[in-house]
N, C-alpha and C positions, 0 to 999 in steps of 0.2 A: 252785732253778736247774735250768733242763731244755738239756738240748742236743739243739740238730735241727739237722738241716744243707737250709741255705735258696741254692741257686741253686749248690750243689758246694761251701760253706762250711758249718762246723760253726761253729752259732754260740749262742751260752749266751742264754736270755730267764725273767730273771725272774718268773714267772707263776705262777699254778695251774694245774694240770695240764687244769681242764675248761677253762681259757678256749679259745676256738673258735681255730684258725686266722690267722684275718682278722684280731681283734682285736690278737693278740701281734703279727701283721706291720706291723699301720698304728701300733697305740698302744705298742710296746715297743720296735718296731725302724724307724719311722718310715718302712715302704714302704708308700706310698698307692697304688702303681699299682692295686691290687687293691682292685675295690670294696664299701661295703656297700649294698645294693641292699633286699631284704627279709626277711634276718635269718631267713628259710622254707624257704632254698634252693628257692625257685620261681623264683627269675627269672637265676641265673646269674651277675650281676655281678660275682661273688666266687669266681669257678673259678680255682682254680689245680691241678697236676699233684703227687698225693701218688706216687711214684715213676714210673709211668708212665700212673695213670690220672686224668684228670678229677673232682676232687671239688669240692665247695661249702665252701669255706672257714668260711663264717658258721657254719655247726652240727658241724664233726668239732673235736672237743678236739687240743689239742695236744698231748697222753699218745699218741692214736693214732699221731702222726708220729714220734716217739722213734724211732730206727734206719731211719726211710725218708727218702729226696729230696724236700724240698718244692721246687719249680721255680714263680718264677710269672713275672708280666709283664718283670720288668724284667732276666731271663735271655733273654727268647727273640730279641732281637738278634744275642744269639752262638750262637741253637740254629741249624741250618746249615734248617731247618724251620720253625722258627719265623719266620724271617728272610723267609723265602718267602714265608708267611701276610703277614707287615707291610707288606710291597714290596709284594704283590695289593690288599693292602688298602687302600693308597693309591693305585694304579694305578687301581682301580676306584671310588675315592671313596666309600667304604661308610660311614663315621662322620656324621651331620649332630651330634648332641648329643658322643657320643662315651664320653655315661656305661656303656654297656655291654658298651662294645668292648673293654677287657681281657678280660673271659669269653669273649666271644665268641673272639676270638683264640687263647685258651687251648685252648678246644672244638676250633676247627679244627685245630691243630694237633695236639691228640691224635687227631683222626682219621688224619690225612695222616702220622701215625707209623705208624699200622696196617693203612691202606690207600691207597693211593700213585692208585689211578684210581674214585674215588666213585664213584655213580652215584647222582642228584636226591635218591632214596629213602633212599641211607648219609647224605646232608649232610643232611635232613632228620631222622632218627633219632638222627644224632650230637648235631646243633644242635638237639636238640628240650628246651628248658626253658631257651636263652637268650634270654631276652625282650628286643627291642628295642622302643622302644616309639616311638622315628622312624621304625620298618617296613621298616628297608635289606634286608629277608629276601632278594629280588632282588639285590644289590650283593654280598651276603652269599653269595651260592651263588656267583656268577659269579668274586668273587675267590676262591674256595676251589676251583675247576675249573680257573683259571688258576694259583695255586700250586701246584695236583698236576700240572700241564703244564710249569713251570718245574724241578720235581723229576725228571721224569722222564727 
């Protein structure tokens, strides 16, 4: 039994120490927000925030998280940040499928924690490895320059 603490909750998941992430959150503690995409961390689906930074859920063991914040989708309603990204993100209609918009969201919002006025290049570098494959890359930039406008 390992305890992480998953959205500000310490919470006990039966597992082995190397299962990845993702897996303890969908198949032990039944959050699916968080996707599994390609199992390669190439495509992003499965970003979630290991204290405060952007990891791939599908390949970091959950032994790594032991004593850090795992934060994923189904917090950032109440992240006063996160919250931003979601509103933009509907504002500007960015989802067609929608399978990759938890990472994505997760992405942005780690940017907009640590840079509050992007520039094409920071969203571009941040969001580089979340693969959409509806191509909202456009929709996608433009709600994330509008949630650091709303932040600010």
């Amino acid at each position: 039994m390992l305890t992480l603490n998953i959205n500000g909750r310490d919470t006990q998941v039966d597992a082995d120490p190397s299962t990845p992430i993702l897996w303890a959150l969908r198949d032990n503690l039944n959050m699916t927000g968080t996707k599994f995409g390609c199992g390669a961390a190439l495509c992003g689906a499965c970003t979630v925030h290991l204290g405060s930074q952007p990891i791939r859920s599908c390949i970091t063991p959950i032994s790594a998280a032991v004593g850090q914040k795992i934060t994923t989708i189904e917090a950032m309603e109440a992240d006063h940040v996160g919250k931003a990204v979601q509103d933009a993100w509907v504002k500007h209609d960015v989802p067609q499928c929608g399978y990759c918009q938890s990472g994505q969201v997760m992405s942005a919002t780690a940017l907009l924690k640590t840079n509050k006025a992007p520039t094409d290049a920071d969203i571009d570098s941040a969001m580089a490895g979340n693969i959409c494959r509806c191509g909202t890359y456009q929709r996608i930039r433009a709600a994330i320059k509008d949630a650091a406008k709303t932040l600010a």
